[in-house]
PDB file as gemmi writes it, atoms N, CA and C in Angstrom:
CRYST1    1.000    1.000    1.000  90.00  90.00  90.00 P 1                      
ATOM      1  N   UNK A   1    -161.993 113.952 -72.847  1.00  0.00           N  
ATOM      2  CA  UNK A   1    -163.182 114.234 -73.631  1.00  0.00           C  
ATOM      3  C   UNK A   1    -163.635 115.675 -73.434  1.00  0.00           C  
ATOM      4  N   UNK A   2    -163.434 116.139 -72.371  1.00  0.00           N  
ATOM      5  CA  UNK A   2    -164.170 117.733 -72.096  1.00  0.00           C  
ATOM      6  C   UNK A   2    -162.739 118.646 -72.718  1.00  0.00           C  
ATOM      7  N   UNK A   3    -161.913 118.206 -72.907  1.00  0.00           N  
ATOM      8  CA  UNK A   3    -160.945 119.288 -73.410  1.00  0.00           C  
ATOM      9  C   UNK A   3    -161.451 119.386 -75.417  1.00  0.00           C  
ATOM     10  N   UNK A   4    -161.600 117.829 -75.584  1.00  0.00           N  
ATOM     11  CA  UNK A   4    -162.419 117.565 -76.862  1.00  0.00           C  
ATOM     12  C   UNK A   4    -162.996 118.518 -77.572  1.00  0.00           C  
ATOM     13  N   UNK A   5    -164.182 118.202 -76.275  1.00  0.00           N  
ATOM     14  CA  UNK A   5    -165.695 118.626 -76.912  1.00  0.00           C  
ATOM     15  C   UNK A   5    -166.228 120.209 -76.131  1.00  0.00           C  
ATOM     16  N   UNK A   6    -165.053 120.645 -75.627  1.00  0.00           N  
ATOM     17  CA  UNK A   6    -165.108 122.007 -74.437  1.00  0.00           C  
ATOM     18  C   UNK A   6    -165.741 123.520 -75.864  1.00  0.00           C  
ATOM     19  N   UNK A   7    -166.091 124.538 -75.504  1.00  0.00           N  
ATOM     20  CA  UNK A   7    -166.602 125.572 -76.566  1.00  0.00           C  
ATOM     21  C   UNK A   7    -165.260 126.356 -76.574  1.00  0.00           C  
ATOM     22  N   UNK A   8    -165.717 127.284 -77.065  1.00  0.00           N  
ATOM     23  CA  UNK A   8    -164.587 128.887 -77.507  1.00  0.00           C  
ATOM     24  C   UNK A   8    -164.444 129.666 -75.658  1.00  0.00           C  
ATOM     25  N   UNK A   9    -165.091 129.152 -74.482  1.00  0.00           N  
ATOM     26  CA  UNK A   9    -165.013 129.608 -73.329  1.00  0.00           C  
ATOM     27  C   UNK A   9    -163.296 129.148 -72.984  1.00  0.00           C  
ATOM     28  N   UNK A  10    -163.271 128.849 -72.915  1.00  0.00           N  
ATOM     29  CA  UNK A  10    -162.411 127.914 -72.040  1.00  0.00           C  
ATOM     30  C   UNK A  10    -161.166 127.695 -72.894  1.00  0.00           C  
ATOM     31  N   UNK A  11    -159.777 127.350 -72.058  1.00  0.00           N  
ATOM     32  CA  UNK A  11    -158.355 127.644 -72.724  1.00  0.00           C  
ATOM     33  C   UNK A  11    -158.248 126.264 -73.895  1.00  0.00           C  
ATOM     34  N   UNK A  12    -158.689 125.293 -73.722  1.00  0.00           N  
ATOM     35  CA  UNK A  12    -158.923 124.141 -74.235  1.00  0.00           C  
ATOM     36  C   UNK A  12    -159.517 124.813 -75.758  1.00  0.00           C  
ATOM     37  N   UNK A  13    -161.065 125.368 -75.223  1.00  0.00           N  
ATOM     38  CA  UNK A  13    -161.873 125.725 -77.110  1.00  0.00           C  
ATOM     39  C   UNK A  13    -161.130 127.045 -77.519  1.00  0.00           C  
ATOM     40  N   UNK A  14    -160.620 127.956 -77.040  1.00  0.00           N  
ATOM     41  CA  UNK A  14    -159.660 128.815 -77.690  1.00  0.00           C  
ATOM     42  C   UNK A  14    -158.494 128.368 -78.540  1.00  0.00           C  
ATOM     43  N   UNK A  15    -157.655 127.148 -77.976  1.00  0.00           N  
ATOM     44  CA  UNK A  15    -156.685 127.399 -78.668  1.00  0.00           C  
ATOM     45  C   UNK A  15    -156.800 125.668 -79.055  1.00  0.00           C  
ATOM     46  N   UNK A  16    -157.904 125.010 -79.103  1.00  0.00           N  
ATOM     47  CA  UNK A  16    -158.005 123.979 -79.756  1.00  0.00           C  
ATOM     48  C   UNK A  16    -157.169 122.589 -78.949  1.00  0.00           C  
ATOM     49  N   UNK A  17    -157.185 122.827 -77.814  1.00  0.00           N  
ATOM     50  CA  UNK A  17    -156.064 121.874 -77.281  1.00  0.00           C  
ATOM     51  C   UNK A  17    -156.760 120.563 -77.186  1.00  0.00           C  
ATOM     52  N   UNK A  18    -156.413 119.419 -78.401  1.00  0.00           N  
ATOM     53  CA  UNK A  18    -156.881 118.623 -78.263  1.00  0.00           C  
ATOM     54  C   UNK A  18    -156.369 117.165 -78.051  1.00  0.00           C  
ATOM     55  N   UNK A  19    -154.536 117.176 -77.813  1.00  0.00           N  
ATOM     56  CA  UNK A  19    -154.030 116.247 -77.176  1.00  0.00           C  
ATOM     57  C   UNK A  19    -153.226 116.429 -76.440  1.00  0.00           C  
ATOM     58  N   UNK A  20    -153.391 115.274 -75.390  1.00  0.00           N  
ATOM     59  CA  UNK A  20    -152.280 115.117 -74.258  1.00  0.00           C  
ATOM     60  C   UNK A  20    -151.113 114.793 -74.558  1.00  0.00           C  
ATOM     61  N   UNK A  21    -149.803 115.651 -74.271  1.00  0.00           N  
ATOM     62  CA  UNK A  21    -148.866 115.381 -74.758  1.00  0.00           C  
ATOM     63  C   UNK A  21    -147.196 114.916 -74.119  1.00  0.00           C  
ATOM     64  N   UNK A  22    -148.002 115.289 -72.532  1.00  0.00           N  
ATOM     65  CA  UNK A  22    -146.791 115.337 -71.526  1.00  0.00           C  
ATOM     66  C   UNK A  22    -147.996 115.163 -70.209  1.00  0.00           C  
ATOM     67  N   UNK A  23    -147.526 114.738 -69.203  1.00  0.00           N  
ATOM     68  CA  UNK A  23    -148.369 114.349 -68.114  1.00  0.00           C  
ATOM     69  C   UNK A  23    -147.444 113.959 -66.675  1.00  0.00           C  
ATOM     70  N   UNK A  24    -147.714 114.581 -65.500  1.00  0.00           N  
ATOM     71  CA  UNK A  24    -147.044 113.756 -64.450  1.00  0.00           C  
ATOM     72  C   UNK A  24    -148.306 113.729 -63.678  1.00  0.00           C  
ATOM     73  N   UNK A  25    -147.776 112.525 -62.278  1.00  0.00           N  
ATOM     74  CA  UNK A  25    -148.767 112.098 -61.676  1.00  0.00           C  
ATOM     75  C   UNK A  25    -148.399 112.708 -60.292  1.00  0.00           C  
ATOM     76  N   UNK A  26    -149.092 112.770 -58.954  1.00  0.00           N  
ATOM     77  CA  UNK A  26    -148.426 113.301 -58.031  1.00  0.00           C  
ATOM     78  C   UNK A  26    -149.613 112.865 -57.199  1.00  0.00           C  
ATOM     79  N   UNK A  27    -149.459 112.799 -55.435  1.00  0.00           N  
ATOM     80  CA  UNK A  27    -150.252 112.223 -54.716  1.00  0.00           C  
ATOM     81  C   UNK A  27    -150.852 113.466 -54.365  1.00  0.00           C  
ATOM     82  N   UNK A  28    -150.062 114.259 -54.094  1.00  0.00           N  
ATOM     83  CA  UNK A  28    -150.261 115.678 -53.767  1.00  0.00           C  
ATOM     84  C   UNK A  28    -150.330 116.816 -54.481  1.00  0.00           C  
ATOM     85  N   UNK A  29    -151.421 117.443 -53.921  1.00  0.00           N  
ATOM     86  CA  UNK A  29    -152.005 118.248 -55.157  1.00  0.00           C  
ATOM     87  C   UNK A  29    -150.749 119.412 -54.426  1.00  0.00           C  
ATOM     88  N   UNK A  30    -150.561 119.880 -53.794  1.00  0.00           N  
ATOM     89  CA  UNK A  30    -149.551 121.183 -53.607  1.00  0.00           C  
ATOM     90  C   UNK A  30    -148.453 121.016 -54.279  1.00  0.00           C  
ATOM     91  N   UNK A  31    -148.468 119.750 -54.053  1.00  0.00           N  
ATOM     92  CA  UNK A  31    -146.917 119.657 -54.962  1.00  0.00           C  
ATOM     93  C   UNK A  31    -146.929 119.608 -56.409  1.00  0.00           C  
ATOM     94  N   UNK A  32    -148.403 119.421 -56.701  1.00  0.00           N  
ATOM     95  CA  UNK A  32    -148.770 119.144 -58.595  1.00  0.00           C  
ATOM     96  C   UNK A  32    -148.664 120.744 -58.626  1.00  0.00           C  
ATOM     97  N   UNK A  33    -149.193 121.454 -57.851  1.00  0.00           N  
ATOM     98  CA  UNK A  33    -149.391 123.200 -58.410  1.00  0.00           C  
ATOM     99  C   UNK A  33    -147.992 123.240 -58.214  1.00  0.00           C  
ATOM    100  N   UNK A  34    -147.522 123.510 -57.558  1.00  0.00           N  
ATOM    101  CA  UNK A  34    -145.963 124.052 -57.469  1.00  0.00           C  
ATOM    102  C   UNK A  34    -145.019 123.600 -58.880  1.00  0.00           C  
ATOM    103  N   UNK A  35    -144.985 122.634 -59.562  1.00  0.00           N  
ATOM    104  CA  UNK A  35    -144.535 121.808 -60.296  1.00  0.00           C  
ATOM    105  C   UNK A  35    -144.900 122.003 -61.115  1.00  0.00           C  
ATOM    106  N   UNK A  36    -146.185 122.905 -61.678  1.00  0.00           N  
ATOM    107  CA  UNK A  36    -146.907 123.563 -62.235  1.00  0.00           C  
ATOM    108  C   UNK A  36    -146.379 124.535 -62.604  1.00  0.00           C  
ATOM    109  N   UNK A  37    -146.204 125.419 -61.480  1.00  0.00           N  
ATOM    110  CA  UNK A  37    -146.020 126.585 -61.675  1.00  0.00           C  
ATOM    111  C   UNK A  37    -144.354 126.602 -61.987  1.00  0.00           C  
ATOM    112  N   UNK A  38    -143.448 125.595 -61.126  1.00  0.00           N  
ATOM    113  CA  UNK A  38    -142.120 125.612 -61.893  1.00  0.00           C  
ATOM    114  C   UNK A  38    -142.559 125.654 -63.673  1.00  0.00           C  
ATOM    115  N   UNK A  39    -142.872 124.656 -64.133  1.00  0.00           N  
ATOM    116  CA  UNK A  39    -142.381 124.545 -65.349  1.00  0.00           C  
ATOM    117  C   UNK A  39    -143.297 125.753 -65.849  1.00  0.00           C  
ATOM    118  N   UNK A  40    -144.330 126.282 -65.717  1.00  0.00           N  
ATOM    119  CA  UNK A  40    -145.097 127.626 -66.632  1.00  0.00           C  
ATOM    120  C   UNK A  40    -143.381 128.498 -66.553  1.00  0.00           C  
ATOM    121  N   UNK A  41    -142.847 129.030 -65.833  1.00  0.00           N  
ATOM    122  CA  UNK A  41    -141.626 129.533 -65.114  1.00  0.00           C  
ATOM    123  C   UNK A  41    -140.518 129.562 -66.405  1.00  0.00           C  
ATOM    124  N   UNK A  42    -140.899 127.989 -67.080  1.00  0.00           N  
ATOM    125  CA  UNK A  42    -139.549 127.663 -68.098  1.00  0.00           C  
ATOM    126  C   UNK A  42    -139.671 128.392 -69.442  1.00  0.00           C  
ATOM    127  N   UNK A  43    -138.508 129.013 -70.382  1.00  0.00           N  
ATOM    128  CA  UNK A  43    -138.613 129.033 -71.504  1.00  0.00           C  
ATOM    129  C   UNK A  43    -139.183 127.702 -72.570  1.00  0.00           C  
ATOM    130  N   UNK A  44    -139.670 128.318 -73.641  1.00  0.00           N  
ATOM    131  CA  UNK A  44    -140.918 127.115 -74.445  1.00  0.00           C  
ATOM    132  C   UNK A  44    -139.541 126.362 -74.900  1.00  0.00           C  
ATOM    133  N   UNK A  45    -138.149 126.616 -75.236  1.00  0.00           N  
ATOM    134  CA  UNK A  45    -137.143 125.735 -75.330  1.00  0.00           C  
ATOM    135  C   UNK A  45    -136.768 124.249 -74.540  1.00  0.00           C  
ATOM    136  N   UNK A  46    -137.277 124.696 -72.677  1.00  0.00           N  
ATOM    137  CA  UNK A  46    -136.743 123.926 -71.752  1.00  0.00           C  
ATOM    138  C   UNK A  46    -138.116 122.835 -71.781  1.00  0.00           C  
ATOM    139  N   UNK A  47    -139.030 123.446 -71.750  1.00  0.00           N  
ATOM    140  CA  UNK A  47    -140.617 122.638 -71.598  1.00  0.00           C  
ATOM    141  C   UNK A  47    -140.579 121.746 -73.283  1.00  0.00           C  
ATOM    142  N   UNK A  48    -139.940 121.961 -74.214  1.00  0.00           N  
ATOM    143  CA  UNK A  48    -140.055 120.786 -75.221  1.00  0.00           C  
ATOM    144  C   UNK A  48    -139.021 119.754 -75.064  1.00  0.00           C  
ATOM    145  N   UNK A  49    -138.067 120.407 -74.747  1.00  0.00           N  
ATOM    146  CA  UNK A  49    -136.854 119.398 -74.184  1.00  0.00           C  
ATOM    147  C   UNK A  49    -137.687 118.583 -73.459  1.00  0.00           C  
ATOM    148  N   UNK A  50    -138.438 118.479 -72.319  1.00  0.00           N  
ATOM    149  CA  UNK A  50    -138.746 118.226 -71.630  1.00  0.00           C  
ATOM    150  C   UNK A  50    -140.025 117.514 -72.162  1.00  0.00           C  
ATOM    151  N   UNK A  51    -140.676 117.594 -73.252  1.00  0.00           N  
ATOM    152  CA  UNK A  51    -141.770 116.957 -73.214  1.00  0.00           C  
ATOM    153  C   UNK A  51    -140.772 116.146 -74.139  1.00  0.00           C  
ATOM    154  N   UNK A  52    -139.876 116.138 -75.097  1.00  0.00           N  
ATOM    155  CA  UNK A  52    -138.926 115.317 -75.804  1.00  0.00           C  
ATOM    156  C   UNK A  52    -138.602 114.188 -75.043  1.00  0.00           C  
ATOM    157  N   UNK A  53    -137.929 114.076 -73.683  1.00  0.00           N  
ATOM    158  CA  UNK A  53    -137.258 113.229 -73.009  1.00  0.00           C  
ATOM    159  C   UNK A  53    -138.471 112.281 -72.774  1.00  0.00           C  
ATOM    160  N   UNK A  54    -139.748 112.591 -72.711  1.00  0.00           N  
ATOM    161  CA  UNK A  54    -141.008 111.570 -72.287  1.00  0.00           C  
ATOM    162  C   UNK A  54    -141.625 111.101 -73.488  1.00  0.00           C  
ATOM    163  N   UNK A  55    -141.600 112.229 -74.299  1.00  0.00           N  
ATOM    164  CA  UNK A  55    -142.722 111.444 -75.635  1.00  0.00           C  
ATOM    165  C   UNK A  55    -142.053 112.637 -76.824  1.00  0.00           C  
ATOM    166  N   UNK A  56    -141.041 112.046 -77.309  1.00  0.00           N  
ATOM    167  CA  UNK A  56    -140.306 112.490 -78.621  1.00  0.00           C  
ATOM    168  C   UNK A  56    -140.997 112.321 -79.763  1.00  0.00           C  
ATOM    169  N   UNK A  57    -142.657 111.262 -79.993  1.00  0.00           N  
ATOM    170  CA  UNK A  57    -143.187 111.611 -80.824  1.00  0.00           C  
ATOM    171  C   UNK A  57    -144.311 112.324 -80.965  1.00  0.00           C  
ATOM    172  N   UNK A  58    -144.410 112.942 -79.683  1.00  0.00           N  
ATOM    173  CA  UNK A  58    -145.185 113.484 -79.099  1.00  0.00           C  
ATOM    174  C   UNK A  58    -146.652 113.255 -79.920  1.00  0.00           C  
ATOM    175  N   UNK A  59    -146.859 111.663 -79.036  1.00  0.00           N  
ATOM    176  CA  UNK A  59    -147.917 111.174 -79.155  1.00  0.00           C  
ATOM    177  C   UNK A  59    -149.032 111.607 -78.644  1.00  0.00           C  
ATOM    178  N   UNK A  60    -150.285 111.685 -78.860  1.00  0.00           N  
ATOM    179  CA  UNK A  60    -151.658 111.531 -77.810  1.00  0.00           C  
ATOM    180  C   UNK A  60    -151.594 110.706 -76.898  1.00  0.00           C  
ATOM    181  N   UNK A  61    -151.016 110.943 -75.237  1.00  0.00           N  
ATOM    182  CA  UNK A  61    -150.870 110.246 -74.362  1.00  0.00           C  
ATOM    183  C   UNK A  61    -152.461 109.244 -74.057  1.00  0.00           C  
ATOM    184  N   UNK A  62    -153.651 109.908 -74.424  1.00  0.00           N  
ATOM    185  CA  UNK A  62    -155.138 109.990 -74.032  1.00  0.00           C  
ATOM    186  C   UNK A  62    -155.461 108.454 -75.111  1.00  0.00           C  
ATOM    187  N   UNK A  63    -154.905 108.725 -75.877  1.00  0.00           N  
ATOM    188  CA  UNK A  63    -155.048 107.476 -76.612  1.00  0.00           C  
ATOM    189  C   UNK A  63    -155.767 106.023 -76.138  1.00  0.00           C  
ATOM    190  N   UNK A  64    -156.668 105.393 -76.334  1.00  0.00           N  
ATOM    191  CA  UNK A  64    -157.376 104.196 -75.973  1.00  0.00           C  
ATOM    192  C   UNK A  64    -157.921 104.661 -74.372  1.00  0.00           C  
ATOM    193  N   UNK A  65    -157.902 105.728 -74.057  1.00  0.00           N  
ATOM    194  CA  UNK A  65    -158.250 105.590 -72.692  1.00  0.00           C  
ATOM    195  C   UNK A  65    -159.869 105.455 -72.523  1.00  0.00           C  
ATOM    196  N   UNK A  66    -160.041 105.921 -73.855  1.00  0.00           N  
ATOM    197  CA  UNK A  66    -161.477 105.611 -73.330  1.00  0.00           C  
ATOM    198  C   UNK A  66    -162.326 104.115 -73.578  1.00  0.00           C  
ATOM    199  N   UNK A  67    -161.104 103.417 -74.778  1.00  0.00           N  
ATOM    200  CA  UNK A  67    -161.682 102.157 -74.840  1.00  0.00           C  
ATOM    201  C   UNK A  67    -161.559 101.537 -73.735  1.00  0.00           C  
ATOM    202  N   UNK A  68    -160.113 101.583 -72.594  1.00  0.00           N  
ATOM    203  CA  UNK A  68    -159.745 101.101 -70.987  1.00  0.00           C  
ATOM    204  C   UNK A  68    -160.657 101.770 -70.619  1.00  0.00           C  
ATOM    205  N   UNK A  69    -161.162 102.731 -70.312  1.00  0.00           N  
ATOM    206  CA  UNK A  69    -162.586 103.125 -68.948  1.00  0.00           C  
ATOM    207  C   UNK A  69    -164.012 102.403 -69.497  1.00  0.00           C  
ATOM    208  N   UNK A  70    -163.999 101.830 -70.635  1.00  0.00           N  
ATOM    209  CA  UNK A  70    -165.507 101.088 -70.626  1.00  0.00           C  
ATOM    210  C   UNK A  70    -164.756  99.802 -70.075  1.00  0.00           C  
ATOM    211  N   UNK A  71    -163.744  99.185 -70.701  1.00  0.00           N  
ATOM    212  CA  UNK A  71    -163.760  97.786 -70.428  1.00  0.00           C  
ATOM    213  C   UNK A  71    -163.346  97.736 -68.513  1.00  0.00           C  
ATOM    214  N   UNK A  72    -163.093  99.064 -68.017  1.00  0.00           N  
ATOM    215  CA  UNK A  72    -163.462  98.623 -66.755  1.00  0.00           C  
ATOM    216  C   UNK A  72    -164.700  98.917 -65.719  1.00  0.00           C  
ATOM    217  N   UNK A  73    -165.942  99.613 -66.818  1.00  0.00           N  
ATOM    218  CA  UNK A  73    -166.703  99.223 -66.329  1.00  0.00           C  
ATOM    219  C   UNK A  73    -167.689  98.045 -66.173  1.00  0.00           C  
ATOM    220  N   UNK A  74    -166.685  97.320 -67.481  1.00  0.00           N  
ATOM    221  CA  UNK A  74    -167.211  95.748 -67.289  1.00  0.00           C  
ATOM    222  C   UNK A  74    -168.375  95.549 -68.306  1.00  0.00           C  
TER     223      UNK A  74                                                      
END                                                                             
C-alpha cells in the first residue's frame, strides 16, 4: 500500500512502481542486502530471465494480500 499511495519523493512515486513482481524471503537481513546487491550487479537481460523463471506472467505478487491481512485480523 505505501509503494501505492507513496508521492513524487520517493523511488516508488517517481517511477510509479506499483506492482510486486519478483520477491525472495530470507531470515537474514545481511544476506537479503547482499542478494540485493548481487542481482542490482546483473544486466536488465539476466534480472528478467530471472523474474521469468518465478512469475512469467509477471503477475502482481501483492494481489489479495490485503483481503488475507483483514481476514487475519479476524
Amino acid at each position: 500500500m505505501e509503494h501505492r499511495s507513496s508521492g513524487g519523493n520517493t523511488f516508488a512515486g517517481r517511477y510509479k512502481v506499483t506492482r510486486l513482481i519478483y520477491v525472495e524471503e530470507t531470515k537474514d537481513i545481511r544476506e537479503a542486502i547482499q542478494r540485493e546487491k548481487e542481482i542490482k550487479g546483473w544486466s536488465r537481460k539476466k534480472k528478467l530471465d530471472l523474474i521469468a523463471t518465478l512469475n512469467p506472467k509477471w503477475q502482481d505478487l501483492t494481489d489479495g494480500w490485503l483481503e488475507n491481512s483483514k481476514a487475519d485480523l479476524g
